[in-house]
N, CA, C and O of each residue as an XYZ file, in Angstrom:
436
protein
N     -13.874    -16.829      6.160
C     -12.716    -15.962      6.164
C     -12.600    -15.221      4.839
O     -12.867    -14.024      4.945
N     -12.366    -15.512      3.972
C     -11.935    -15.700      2.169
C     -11.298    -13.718      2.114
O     -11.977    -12.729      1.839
N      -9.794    -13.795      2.496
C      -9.435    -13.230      2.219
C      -8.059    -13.197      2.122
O      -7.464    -14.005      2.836
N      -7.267    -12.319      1.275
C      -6.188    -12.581      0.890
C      -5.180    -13.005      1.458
O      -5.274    -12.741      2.657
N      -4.339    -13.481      1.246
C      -2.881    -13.887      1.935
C      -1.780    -14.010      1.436
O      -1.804    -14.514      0.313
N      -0.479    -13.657      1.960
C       0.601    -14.523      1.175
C       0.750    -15.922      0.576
O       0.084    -16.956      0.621
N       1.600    -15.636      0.144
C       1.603    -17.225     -0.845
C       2.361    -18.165      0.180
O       2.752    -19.095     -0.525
N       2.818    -18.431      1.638
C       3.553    -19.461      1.931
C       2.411    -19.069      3.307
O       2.643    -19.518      4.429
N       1.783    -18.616      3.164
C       0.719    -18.715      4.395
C      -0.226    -20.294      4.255
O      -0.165    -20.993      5.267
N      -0.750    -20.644      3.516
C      -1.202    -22.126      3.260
C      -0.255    -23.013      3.960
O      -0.733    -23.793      4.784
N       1.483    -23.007      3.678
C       2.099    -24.118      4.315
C       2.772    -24.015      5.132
O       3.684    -24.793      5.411
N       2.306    -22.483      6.011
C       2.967    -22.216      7.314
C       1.915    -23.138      8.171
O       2.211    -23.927      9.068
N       0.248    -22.749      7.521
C      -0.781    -23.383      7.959
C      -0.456    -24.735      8.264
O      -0.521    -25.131      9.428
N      -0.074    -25.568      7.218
C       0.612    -26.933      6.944
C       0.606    -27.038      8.451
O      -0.197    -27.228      9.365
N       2.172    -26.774      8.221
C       3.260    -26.644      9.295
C       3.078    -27.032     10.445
O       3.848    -27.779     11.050
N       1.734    -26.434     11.007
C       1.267    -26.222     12.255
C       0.252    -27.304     12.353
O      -0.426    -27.394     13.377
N       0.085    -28.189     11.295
C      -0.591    -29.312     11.720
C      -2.306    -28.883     11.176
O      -3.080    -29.827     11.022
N      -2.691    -27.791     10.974
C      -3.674    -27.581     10.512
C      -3.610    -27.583      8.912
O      -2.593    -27.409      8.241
N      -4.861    -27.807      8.458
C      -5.811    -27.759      6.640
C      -6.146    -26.712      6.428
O      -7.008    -26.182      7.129
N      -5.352    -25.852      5.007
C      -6.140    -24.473      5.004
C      -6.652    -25.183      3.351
O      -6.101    -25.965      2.577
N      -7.908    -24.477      3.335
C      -8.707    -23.906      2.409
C      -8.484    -23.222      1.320
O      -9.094    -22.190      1.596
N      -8.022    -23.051      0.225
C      -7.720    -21.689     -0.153
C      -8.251    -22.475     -2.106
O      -8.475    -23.558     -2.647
N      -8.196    -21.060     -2.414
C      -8.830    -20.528     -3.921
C      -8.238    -19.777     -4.309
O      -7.479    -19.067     -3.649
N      -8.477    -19.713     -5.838
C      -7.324    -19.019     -6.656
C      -8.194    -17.975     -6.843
O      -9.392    -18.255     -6.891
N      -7.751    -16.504     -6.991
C      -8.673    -15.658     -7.366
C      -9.041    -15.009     -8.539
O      -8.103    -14.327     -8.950
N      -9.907    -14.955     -9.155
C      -9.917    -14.386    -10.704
C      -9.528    -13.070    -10.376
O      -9.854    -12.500     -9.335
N      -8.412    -12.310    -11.804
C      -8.238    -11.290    -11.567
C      -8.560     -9.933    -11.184
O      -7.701     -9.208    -10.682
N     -10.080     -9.440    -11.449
C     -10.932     -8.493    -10.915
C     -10.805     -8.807     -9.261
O     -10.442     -8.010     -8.396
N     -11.259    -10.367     -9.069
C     -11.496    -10.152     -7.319
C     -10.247     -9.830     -6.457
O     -10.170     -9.397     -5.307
N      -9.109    -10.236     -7.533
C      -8.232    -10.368     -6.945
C      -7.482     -8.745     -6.883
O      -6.937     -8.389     -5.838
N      -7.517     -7.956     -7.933
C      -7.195     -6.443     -7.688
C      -7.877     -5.673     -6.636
O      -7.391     -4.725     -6.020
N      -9.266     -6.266     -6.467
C     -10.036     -5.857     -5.417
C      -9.288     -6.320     -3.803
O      -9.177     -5.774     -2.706
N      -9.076     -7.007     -4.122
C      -8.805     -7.832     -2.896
C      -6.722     -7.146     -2.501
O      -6.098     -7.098     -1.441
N      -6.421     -6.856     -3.581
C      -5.328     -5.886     -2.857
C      -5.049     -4.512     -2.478
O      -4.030     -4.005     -2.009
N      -6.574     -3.849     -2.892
C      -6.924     -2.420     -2.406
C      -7.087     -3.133     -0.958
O      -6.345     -2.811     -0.030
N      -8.083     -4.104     -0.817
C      -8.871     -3.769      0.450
C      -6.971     -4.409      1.503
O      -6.295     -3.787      2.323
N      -6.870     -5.144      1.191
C      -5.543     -5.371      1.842
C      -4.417     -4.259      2.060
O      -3.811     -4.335      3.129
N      -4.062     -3.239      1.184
C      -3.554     -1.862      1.215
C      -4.271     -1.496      2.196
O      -3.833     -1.444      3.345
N      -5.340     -1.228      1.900
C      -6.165     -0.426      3.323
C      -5.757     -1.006      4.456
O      -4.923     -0.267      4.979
N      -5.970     -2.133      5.195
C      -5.543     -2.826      6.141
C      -4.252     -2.448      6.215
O      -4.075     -1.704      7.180
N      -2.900     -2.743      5.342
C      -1.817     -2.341      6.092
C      -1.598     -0.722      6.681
O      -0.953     -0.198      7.590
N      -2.599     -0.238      5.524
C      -2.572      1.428      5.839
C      -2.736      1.426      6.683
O      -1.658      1.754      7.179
N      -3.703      1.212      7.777
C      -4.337      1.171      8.841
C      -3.456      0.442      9.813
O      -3.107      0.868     10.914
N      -3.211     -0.449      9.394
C      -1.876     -1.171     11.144
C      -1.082      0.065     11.046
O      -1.391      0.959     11.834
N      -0.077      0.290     10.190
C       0.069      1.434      9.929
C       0.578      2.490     10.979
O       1.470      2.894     11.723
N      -0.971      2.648     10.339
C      -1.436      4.453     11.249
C      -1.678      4.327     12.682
O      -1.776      5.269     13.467
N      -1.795      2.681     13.048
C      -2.029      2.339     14.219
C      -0.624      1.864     15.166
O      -0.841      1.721     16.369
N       0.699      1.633     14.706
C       1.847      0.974     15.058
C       1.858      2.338     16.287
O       1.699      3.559     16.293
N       2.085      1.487     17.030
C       2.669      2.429     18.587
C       4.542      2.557     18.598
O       5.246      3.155     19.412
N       4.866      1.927     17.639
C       6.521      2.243     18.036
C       7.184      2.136     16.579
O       6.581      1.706     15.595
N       8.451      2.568     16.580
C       9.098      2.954     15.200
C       9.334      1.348     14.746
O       9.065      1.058     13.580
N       9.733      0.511     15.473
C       9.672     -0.698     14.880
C       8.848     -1.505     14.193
O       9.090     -2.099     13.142
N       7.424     -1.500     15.116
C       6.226     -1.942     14.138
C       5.808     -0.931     13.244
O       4.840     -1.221     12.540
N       6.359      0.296     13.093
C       5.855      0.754     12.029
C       6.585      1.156     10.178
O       6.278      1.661      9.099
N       7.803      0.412     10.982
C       9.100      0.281      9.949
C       8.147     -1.057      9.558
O       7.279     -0.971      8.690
N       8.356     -2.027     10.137
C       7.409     -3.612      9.907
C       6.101     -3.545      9.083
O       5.963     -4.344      8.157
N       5.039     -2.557      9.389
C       3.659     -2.162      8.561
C       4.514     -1.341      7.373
O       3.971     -1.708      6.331
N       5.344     -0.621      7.106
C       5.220      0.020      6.270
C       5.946     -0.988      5.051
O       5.562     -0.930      3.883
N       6.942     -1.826      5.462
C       7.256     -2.908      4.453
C       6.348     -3.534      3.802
O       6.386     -3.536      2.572
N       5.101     -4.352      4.671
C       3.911     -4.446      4.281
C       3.153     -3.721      3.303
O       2.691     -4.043      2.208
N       3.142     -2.675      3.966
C       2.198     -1.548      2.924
C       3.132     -1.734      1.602
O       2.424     -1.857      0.602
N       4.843     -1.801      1.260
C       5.072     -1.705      0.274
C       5.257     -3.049     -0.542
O       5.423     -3.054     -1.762
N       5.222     -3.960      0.083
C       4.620     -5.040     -0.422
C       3.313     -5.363     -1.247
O       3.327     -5.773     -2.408
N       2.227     -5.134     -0.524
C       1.232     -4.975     -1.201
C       0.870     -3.940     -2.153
O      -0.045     -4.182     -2.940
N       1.741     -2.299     -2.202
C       1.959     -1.714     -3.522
C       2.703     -2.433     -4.898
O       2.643     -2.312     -6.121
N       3.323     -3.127     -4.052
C       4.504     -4.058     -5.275
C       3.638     -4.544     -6.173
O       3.443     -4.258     -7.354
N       3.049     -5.468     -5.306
C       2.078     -6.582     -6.227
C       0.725     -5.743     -7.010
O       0.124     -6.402     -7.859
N       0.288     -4.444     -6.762
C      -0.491     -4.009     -7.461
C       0.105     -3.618     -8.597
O      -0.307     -3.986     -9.697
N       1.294     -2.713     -8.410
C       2.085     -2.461     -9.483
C       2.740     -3.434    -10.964
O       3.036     -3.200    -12.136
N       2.719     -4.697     -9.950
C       3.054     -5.909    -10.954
C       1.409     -6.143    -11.454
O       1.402     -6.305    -12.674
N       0.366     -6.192    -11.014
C      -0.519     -6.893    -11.448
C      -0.865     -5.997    -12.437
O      -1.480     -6.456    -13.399
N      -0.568     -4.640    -12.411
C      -0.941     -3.450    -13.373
C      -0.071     -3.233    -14.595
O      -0.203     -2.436    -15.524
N       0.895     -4.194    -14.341
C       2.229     -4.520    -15.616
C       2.902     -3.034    -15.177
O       2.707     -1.975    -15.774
N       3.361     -3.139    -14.523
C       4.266     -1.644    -14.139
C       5.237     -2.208    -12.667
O       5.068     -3.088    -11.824
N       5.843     -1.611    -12.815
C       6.758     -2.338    -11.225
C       7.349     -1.272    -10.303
O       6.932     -0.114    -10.340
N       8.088     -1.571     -9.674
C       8.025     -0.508     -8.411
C       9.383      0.485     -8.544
O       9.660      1.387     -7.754
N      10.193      0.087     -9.783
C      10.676      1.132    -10.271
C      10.593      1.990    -10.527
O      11.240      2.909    -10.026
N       9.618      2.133    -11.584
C       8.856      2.961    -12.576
C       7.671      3.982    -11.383
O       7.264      5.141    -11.474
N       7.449      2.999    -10.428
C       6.470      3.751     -9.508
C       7.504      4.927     -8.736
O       7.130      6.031     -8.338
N       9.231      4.234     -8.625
C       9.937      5.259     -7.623
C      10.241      6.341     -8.951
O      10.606      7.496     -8.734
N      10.095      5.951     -9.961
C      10.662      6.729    -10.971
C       9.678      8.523    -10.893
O      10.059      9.685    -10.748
N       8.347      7.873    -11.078
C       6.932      8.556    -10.898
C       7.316     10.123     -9.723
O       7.415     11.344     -9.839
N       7.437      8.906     -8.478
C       7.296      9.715     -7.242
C       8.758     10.628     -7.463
O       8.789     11.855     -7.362
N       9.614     10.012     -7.693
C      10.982     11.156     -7.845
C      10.958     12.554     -8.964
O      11.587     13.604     -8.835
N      10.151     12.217     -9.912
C       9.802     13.157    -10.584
C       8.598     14.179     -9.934
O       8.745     15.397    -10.026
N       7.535     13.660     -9.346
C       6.706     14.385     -8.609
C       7.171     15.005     -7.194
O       6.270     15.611     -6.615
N       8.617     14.954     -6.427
C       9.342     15.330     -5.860
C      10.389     16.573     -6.269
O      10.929     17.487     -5.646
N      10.381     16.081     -7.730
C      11.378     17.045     -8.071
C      10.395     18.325     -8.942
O      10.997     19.220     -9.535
N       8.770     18.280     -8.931
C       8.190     19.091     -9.909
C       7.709     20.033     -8.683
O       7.843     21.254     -8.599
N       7.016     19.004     -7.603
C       6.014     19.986     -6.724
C       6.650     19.730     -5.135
O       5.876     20.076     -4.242
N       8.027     19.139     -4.672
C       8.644     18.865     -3.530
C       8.123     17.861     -3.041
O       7.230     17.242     -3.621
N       8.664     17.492     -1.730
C       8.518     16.379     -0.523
C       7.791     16.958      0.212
O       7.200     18.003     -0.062
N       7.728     16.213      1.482
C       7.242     16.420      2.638
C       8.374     17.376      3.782
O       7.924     17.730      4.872
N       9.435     17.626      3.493
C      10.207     17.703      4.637
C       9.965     19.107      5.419
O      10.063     19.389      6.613
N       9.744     19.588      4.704
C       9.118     20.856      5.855
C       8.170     20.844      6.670
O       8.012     21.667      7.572
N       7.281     19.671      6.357
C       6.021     19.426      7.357
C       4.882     21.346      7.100
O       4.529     22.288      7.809
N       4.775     20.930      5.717
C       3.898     22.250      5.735
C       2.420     22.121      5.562
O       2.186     21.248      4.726
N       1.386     22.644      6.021
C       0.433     22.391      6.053
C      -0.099     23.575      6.004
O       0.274     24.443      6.793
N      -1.346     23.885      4.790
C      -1.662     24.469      4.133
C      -3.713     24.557      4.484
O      -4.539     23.827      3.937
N      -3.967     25.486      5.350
C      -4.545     25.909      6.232
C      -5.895     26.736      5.225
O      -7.084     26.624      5.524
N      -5.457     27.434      4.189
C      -6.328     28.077      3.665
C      -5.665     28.685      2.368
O      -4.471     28.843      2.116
N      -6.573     28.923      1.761
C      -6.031     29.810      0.032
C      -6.885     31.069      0.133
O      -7.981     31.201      0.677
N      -6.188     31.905     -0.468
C      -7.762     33.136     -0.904
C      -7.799     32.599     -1.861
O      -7.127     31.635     -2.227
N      -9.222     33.600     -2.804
C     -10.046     33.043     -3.571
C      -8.886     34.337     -4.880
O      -8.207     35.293     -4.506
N      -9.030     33.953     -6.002
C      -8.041     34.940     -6.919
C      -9.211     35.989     -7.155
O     -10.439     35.911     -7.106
N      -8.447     36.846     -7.391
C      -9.031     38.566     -7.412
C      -8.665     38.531     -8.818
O      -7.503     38.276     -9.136
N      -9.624     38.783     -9.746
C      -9.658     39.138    -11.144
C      -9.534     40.751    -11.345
O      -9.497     41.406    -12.386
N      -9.487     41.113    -10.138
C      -9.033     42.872    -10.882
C     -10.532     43.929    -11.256
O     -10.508     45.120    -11.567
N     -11.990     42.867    -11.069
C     -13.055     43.885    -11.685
C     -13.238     44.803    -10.339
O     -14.008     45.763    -10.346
């Protein structure tokens, strides 16, 4: 298996009468190991068929931003701080605009 999990996943395992396995991860494997987990929630995600499971994946997804943010000594303040400023420099999403093509700039020769 050897891949990441929550921390009360071992004694839900318990719980159920089964032995889990588990290892501590050195920090490199372990930053690695919460990209590839981001990806995964990205992906349930993009895959949720209804607003509920996808309210549910996206908590996830910000869960596992949390903990990168903590592991990066930065927290998810500072990350909303980031995005509110990059909202307020170059906008949101709310127009749903999509940007199809540019010309190339005309220097005038």
């Amino acid at each position: 298996m050897g891949k990441l999990v929550r921390d009360r996943i071992p004694d839900i395992i318990r719980a159920s009468g089964r032995t889990p396995h588990v290892t501590i991860m050195r920090p490199d494997t372990y930053r690695r190991a919460l990209i590839d987990k981001l990806r995964e929630e990205v992906a349930e995600l993009a895959a949720a068929p209804t607003t509920e499971s996808l309210v549910e994946e996206a908590a996830d997804v910000l869960g596992v931003l949390t903990a990168i943010a903590v592991e990066h000594g930065a927290d998810l303040a500072t990350i909303g701080d980031i995005a509110r400023a990059k909202r307020n420099e170059r906008g949101g999403f709310d127009r749903r605009l999509c940007l199809d093509d540019v010309d190339p700039l005309h220097t005038g020769r």
